[in-house]
DRENPA-896660 format. One line per field, with one value per residue (C-alpha): residue in three letters; x, y, z; residue number from 1. Coordinates in nm, 2 decimals, padded with zeros to 4 digits, always signed. Example, Ala and Ser with C-alpha at 12.3 -4.5 7.8 and 13.67 -1.06 7.14 Angstrom:
2
residuo	(ALA | SER)
X	(+01.23 | +01.37)
Y	(-00.45 | -00.11)
Z	(+00.78 | +00.71)
num	(1 | 2)
// end
This chain:
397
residuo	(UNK | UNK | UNK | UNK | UNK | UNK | UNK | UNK | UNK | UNK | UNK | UNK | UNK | UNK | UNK | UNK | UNK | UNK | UNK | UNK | UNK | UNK | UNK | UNK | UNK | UNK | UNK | UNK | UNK | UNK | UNK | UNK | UNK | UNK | UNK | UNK | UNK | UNK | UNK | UNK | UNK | UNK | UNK | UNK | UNK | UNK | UNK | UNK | UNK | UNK | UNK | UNK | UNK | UNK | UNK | UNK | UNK | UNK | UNK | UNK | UNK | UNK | UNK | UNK | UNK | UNK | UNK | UNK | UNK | UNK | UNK | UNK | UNK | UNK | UNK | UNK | UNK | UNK | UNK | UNK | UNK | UNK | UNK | UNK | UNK | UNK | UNK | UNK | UNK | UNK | UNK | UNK | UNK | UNK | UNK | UNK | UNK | UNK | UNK | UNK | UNK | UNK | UNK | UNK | UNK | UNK | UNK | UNK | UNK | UNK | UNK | UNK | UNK | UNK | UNK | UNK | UNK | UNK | UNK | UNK | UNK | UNK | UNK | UNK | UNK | UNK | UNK | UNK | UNK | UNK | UNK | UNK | UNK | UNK | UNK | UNK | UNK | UNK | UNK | UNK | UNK | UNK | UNK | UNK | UNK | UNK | UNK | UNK | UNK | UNK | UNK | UNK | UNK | UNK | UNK | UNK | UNK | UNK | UNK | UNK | UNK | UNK | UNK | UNK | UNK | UNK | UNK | UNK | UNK | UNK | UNK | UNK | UNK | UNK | UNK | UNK | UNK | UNK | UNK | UNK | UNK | UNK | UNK | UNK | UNK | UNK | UNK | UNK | UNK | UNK | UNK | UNK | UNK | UNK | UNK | UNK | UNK | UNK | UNK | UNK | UNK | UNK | UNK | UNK | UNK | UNK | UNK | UNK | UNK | UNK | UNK | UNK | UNK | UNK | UNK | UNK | UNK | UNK | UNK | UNK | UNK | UNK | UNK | UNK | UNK | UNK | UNK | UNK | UNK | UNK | UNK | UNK | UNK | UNK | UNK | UNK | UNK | UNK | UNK | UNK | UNK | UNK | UNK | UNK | UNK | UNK | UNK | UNK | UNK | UNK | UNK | UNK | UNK | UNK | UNK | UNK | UNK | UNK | UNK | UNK | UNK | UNK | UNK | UNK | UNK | UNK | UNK | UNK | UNK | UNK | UNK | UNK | UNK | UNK | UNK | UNK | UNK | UNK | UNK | UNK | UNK | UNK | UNK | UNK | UNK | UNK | UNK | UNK | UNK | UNK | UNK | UNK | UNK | UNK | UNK | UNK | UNK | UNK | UNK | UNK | UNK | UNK | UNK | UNK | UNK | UNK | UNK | UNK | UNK | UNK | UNK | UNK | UNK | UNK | UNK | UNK | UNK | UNK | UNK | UNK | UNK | UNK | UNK | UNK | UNK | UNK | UNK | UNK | UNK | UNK | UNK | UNK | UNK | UNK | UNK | UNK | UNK | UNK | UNK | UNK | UNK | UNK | UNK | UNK | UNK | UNK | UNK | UNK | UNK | UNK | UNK | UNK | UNK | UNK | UNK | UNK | UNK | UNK | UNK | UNK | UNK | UNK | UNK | UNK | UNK | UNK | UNK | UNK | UNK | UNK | UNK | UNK | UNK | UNK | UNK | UNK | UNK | UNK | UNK | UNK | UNK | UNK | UNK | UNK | UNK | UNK | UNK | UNK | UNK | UNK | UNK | UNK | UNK | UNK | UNK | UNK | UNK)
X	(+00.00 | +00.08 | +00.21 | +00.20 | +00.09 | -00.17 | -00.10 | -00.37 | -00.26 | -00.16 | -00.31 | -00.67 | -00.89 | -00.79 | -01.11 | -01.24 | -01.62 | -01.72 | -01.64 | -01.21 | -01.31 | -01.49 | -01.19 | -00.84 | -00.55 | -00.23 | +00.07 | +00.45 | +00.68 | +01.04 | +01.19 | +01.23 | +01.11 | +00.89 | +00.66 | +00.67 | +00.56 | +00.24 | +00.16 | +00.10 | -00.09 | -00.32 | -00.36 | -00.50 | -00.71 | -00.85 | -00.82 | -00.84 | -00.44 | -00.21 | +00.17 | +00.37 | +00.71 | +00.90 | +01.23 | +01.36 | +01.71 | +01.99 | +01.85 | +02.12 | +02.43 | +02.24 | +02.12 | +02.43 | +02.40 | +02.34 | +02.16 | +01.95 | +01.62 | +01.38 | +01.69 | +01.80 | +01.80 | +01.46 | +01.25 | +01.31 | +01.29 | +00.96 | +00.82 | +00.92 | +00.75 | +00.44 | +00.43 | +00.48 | +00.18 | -00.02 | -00.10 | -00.05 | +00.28 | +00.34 | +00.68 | +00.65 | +00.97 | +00.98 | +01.35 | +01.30 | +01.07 | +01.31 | +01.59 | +01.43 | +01.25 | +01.46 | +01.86 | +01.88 | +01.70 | +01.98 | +02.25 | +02.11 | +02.06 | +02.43 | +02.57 | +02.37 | +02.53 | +02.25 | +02.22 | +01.93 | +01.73 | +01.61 | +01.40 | +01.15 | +01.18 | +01.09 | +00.83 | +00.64 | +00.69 | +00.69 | +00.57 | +00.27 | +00.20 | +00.23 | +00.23 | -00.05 | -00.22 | -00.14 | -00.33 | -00.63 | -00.63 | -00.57 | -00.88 | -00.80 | -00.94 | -00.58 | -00.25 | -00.05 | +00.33 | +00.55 | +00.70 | +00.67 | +00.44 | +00.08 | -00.26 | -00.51 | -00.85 | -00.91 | -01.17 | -01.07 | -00.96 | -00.67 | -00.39 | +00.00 | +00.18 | +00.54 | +00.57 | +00.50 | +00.87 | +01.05 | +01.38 | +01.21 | +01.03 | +00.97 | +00.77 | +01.01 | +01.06 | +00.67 | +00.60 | +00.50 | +00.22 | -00.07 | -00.44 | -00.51 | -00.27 | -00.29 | -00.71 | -00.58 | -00.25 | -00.28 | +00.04 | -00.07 | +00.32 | +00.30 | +00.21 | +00.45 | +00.84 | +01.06 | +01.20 | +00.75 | +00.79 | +01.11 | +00.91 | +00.62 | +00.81 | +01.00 | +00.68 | +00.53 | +00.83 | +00.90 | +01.21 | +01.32 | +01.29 | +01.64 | +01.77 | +01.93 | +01.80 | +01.86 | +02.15 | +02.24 | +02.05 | +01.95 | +02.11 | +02.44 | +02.68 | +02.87 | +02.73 | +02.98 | +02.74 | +03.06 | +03.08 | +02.77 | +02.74 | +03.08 | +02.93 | +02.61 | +02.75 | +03.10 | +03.16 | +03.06 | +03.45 | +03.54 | +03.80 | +03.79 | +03.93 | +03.84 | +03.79 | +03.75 | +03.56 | +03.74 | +03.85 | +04.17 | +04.19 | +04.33 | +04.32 | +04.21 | +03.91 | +03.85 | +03.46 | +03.20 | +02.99 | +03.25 | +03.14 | +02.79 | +02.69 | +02.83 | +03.11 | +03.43 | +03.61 | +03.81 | +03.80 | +04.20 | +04.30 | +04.53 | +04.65 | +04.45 | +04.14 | +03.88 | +03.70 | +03.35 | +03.14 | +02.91 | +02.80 | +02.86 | +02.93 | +02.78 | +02.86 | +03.22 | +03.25 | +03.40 | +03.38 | +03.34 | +03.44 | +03.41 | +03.46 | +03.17 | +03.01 | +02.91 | +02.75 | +02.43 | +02.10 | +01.83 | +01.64 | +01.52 | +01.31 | +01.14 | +01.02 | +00.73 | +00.55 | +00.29 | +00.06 | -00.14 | -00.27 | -00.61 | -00.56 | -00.33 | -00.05 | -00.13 | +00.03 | +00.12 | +00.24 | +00.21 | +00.42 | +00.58 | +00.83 | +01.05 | +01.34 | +01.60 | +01.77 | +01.65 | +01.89 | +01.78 | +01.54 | +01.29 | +01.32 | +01.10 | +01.01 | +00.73 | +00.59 | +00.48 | +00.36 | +00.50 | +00.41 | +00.59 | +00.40 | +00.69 | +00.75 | +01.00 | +01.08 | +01.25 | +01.36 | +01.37 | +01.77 | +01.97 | +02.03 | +02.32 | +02.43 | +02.07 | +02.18 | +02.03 | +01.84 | +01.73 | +01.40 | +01.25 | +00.95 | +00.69 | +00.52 | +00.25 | +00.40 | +00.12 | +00.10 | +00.42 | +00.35 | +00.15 | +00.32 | +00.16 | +00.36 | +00.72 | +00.92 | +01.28 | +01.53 | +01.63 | +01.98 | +02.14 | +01.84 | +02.00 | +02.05 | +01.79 | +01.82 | +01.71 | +01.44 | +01.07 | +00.83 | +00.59 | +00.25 | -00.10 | -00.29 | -00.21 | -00.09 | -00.10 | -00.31)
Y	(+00.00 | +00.35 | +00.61 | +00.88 | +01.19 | +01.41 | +01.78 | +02.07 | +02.11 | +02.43 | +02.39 | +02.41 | +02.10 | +02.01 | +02.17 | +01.86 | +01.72 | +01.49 | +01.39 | +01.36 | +01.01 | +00.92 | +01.07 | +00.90 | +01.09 | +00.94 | +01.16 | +01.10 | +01.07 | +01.08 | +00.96 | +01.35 | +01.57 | +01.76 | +01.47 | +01.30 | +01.61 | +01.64 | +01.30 | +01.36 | +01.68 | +01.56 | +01.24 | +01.43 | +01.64 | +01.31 | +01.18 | +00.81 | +00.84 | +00.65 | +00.67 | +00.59 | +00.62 | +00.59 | +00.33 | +00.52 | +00.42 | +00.14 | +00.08 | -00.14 | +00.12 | +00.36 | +00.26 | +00.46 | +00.77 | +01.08 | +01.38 | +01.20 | +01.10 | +00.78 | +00.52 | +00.32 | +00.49 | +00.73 | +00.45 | +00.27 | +00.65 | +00.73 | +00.34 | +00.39 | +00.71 | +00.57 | +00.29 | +00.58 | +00.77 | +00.45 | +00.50 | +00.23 | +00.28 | +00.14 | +00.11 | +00.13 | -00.05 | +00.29 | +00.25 | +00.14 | +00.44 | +00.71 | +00.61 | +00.62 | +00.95 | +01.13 | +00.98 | +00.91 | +01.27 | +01.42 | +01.29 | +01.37 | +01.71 | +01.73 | +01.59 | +01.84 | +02.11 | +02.16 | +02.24 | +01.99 | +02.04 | +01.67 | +01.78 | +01.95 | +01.60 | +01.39 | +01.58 | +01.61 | +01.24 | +00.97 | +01.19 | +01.37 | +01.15 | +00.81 | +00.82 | +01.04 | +00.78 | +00.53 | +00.78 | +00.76 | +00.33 | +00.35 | +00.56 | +00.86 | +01.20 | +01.38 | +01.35 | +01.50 | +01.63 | +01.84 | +02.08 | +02.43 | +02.61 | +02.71 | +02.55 | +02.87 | +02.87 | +03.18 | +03.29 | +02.99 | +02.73 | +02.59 | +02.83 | +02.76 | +03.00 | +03.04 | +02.96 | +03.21 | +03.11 | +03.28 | +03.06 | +02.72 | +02.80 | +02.53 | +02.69 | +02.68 | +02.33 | +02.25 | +02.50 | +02.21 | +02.12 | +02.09 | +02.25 | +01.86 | +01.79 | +02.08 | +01.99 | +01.69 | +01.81 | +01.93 | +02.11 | +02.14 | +02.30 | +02.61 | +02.82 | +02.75 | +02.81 | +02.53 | +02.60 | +02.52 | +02.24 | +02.08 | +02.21 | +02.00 | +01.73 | +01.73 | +01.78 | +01.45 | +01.27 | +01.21 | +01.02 | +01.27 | +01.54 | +01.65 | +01.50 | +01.67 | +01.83 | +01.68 | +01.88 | +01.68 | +01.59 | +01.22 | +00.97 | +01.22 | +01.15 | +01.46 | +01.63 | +01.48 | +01.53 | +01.40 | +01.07 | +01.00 | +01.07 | +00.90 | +00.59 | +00.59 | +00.74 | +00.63 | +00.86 | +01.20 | +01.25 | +01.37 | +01.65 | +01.99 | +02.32 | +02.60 | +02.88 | +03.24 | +03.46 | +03.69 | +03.31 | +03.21 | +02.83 | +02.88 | +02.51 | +02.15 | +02.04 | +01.66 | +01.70 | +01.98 | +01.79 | +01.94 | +02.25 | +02.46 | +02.83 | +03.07 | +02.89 | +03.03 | +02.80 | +02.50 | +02.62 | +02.53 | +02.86 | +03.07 | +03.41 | +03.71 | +03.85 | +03.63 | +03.39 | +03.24 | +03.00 | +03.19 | +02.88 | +02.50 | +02.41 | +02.01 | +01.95 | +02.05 | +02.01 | +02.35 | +02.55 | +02.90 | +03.17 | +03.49 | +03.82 | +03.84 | +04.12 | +03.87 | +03.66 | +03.95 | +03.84 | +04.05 | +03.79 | +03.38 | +03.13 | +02.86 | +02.58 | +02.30 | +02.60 | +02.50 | +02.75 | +02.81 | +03.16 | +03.26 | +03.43 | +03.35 | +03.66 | +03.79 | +03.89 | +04.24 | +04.09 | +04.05 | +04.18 | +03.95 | +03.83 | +03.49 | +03.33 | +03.21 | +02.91 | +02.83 | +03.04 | +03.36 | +03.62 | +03.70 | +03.98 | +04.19 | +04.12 | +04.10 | +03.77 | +03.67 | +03.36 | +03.26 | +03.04 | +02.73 | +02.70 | +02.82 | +03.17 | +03.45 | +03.69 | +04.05 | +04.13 | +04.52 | +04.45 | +04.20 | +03.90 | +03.69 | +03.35 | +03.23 | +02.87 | +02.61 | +02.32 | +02.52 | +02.65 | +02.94 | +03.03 | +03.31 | +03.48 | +03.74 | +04.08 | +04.20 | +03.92 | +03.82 | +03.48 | +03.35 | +03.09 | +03.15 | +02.82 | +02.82 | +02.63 | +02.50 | +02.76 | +02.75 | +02.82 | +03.13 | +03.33 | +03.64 | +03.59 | +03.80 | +03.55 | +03.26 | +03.41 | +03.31 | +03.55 | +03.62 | +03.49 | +03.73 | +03.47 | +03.33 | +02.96 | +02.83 | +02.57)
Z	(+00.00 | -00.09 | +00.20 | -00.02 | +00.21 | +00.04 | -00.01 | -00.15 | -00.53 | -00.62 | -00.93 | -01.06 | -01.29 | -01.57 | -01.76 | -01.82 | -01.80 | -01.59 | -01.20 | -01.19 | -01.04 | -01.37 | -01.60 | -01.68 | -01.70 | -01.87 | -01.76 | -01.94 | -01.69 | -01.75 | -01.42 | -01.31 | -01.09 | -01.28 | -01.46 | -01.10 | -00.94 | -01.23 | -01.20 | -00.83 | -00.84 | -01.06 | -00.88 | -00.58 | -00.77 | -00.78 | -01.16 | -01.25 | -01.33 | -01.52 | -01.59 | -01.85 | -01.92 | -02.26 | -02.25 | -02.55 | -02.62 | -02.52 | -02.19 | -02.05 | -02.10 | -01.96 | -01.61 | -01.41 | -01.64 | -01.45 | -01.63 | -01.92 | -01.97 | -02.05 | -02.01 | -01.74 | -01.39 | -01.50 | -01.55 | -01.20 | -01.04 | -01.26 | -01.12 | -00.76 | -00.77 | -00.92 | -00.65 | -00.38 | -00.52 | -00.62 | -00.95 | -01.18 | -01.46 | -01.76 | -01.91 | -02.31 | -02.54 | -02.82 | -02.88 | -03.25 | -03.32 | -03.12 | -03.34 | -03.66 | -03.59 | -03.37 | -03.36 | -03.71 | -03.79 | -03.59 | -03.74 | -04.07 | -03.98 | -03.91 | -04.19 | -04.36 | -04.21 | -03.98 | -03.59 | -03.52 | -03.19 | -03.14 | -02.80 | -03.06 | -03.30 | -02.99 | -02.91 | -03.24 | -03.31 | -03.02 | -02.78 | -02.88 | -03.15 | -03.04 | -02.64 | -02.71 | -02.94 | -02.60 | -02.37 | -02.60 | -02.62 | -02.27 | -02.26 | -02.13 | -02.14 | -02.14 | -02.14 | -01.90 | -01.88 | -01.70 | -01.91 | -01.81 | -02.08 | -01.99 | -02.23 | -02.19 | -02.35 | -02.59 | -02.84 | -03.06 | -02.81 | -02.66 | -02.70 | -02.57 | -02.37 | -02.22 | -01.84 | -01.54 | -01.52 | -01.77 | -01.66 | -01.66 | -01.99 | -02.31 | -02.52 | -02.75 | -02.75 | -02.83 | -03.14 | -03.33 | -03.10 | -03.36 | -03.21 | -03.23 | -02.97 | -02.76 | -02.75 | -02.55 | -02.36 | -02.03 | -01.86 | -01.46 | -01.39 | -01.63 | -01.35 | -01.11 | -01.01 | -01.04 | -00.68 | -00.59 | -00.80 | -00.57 | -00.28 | -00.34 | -00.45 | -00.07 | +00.11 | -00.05 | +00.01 | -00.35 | -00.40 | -00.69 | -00.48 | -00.51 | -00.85 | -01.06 | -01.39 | -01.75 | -01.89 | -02.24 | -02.47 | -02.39 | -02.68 | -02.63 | -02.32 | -02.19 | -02.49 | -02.75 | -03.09 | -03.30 | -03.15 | -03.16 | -03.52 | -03.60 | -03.44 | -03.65 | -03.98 | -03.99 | -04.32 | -04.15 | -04.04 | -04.39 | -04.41 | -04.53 | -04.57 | -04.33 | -04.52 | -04.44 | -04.62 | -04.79 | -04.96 | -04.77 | -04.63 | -04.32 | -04.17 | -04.21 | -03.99 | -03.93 | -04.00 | -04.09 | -03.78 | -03.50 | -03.53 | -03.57 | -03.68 | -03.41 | -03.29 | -03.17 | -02.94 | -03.08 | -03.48 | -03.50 | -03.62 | -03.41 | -03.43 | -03.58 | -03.55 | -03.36 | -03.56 | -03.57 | -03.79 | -04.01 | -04.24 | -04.31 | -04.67 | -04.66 | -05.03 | -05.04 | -04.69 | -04.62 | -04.30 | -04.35 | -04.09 | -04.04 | -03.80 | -03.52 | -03.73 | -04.00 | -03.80 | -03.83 | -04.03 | -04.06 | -04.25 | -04.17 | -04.38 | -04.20 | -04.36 | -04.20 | -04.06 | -03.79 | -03.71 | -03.37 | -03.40 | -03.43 | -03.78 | -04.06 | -04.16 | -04.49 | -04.81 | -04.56 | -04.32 | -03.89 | -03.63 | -03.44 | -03.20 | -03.27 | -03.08 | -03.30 | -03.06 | -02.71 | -02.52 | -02.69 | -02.63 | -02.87 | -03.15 | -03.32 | -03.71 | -03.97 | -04.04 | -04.41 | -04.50 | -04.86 | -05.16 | -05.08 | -04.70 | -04.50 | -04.41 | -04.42 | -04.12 | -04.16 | -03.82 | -03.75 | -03.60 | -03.68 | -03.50 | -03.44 | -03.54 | -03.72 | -03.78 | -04.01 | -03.85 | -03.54 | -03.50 | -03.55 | -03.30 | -03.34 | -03.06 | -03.09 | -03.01 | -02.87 | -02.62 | -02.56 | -02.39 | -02.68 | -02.87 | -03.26 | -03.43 | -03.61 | -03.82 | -03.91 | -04.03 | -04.37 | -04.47 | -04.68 | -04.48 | -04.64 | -04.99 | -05.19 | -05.50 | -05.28 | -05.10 | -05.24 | -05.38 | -05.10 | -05.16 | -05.18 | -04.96 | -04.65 | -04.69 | -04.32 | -04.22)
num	(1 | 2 | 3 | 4 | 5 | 6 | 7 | 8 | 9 | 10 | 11 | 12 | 13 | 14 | 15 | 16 | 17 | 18 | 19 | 20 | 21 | 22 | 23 | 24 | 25 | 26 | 27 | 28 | 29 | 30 | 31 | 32 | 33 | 34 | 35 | 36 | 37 | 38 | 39 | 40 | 41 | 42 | 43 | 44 | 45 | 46 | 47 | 48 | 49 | 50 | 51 | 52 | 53 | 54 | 55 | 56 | 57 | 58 | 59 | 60 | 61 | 62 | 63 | 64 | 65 | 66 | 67 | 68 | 69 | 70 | 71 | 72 | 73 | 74 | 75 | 76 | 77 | 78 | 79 | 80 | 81 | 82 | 83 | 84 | 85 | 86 | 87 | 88 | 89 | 90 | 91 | 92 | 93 | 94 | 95 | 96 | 97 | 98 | 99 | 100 | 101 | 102 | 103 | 104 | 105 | 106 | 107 | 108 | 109 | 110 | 111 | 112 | 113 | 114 | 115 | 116 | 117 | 118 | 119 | 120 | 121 | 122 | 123 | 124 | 125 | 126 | 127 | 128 | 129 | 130 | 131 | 132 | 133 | 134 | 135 | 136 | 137 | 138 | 139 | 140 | 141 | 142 | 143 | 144 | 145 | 146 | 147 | 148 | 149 | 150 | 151 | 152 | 153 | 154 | 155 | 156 | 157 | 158 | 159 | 160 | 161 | 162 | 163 | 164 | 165 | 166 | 167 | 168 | 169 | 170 | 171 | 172 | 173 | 174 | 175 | 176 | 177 | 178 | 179 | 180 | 181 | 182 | 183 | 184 | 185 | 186 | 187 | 188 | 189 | 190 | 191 | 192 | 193 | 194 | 195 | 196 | 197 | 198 | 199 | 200 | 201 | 202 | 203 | 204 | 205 | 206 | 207 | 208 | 209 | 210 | 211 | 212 | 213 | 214 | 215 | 216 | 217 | 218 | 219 | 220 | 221 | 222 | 223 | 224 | 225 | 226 | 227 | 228 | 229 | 230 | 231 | 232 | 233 | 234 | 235 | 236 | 237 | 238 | 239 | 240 | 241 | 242 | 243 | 244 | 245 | 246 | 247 | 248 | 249 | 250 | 251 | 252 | 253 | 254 | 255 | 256 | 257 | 258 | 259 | 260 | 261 | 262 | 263 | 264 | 265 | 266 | 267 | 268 | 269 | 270 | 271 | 272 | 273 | 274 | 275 | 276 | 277 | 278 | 279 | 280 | 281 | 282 | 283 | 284 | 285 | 286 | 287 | 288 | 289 | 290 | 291 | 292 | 293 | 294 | 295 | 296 | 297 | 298 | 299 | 300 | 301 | 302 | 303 | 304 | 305 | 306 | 307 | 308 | 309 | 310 | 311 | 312 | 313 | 314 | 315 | 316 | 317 | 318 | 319 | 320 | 321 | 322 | 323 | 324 | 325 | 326 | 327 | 328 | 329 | 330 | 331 | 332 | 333 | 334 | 335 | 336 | 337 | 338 | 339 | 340 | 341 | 342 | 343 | 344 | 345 | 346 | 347 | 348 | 349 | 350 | 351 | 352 | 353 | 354 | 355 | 356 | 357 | 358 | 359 | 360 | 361 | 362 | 363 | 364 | 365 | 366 | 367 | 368 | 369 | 370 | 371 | 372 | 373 | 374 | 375 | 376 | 377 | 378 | 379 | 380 | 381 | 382 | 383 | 384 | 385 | 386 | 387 | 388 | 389 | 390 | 391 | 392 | 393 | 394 | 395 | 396 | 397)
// end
């Protein structure tokens, strides 16, 4: 039997119909803190709830690693918290579908010359796609995680929002949440601080109380993206020139995949003026470097646009904000939707280090919180002779 000790929620219903005793609730948990912490809450709310946790990749070699997620010690710490709530768990084998959709993506993406954000990939596949296909065979009414974003109801349904927490925020990471998805997501921790979050988890005696937060991405130990691709696609080590941009080779690199758009640190060249990667060349496998000062876009394309605001920007275009990697704040721009279904942003100052494979994500800049969709960023952003003819009618769907 459970001795889970029960604690008010700080949160309120889900907005569901019905009695909470009458109304399953799935809720992902990873093995951290914060899915063990929403799994609880909305257990004493008193939902019929359910966990499930994802074994998503080489769960042997990864029981002792510290700081991932969905391997090894996460899913023992996600079903010992379970049992200490007493809620049934569920531990579902996706490894074969993570690496075809998410591992194999990224290391496509780098041999691309790409700077792939697989969190956003794993969420717009396996997660809310097919654990949230699970939560409706399972015969739930929701599905449940902890990321820190806020679902708000508006004139025309579900809308997403950044967290109250602008540190813990992952908006960014769920742009390509379809209105489908968000209809059924529920996200009971948007409104609260992760230091509440620990907090709650200590008072219930959760045994996750204090562990630590993910810091790499989960398939990539210490953060080492080059071995990882090495070990899948043995030919991405090929050798090239680092060039600068006025057209002088300055160095030999070992593999385009060592470095990314921005990059400073480690590019082999000493001496000089301090260098940066301003683009990968994938086809000749050339790394092209520049002073900081070239680094500066006014311009992105995204591609695989998904759109979440009410109304779709026109042939004029829509003031907006967008964030052009996690870590940065978001800028102001114009929004225009154009004839191939992606878009194109002019930002009103330019921004630094807009690299391919990253995403682009558009907030309303009249409402700052409001997450109205994105894309992927396309690369040569800049180059007038690339950029396609924007279209007299809105294209979004």
């Amino acid at each position: 039997m459970s001795d889970f000790q029960p604690l008010t929620p700080p949160i309120l219903p889900l907005g569901l119909p019905g009695a909470p005793r009458d109304t399953r609730i799935v809720v992902a948990m990873s093995g951290g803190v914060d899915s063990s912490v929403a799994a609880a809450l909305v257990h004493q709310l008193g939902y019929d709830t359910v966990g499930v946790t994802l074994q998503l990749y080489d769960h042997g070699a990864a029981v002792s690693r510290k700081g991932a997620c969905c391997a090894g010690q996460d899913i023992h710490d996600a079903r010992f918290v379970a049992e200490k709530i007493g809620i049934p768990h569920y531990v579902l084998d996706y490894e074969s579908r993570f690496r075809n959709s998410v591992i194999d993506e990224f290391a496509s993406s780098y041999l691309a010359g790409e700077t792939p954000v697989p969190c956003i990939t794993c969420n717009q596949t396996v997660k809310f796609t097919d654990l949230l296909q699970v939560a409706r065979e399972l015969g739930a009414q929701a599905l449940v995680t902890g990321h820190y974003v806020r679902r708000i109801m508006g004139r025309q349904g579900a809308e997403l929002h950044s967290a109250a927490d602008p540190a813990r925020d992952q908006s960014y990471f769920l742009f390509a949440t379809t209105r489908a998805q968000l209809d059924f997501l529920r996200f009971p921790l948007g409104d609260l601080q992760k230091d509440e979050t620990r907090a709650i988890a200590g008072r219930l005696g959760l045994p996750v109380a204090d562990k630590p937060d993910s810091q790499d991405i989960c398939f990539v130990p210490q953060g080492r993206y080059a071995d990882v691709i090495t070990k899948l696609r043995p030919e991405a080590a090929v050798p090239g020139d680092i060039v600068h941009l006025d057209g002088r080779v300055l160095a030999r690199h070992q593999g385009i995949i060592h470095y990314t758009v921005g990059q400073r640190r480690g590019l082999g060249v000493s001496g000089g003026e301090p260098l940066f990667v301003l683009r990968l060349e994938a086809a000749s496998q050339r790394v092209i470097v520049g002073p900081r000062e070239a680094l500066l876009k006014s311009r992105l394309r995204l591609r695989g646009m998904n759109w979440l605001g009410d109304d779709a920007p026109s042939g004029q275009g829509r003031e907006v904000l967008v964030k052009v990697r996690s870590t940065r704040p978001p800028v102001a721009g114009i929004l225009m939707s154009d004839a191939t279904g992606g878009a194109q942003i002019k930002l009103h100052e330019p921004e630094e280090a807009i690299a391919p494979g990253q995403a682009g994500v558009v907030y309303d800049a009249e409402n700052a919180s409001r997450v109205l969709g994105g894309g992927w960023i396309m690369r040569d952003a800049q180059t007038p002779a690339q950029t396609p003819a924007m279209a007299e009618a809105p294209v979004f769907q």
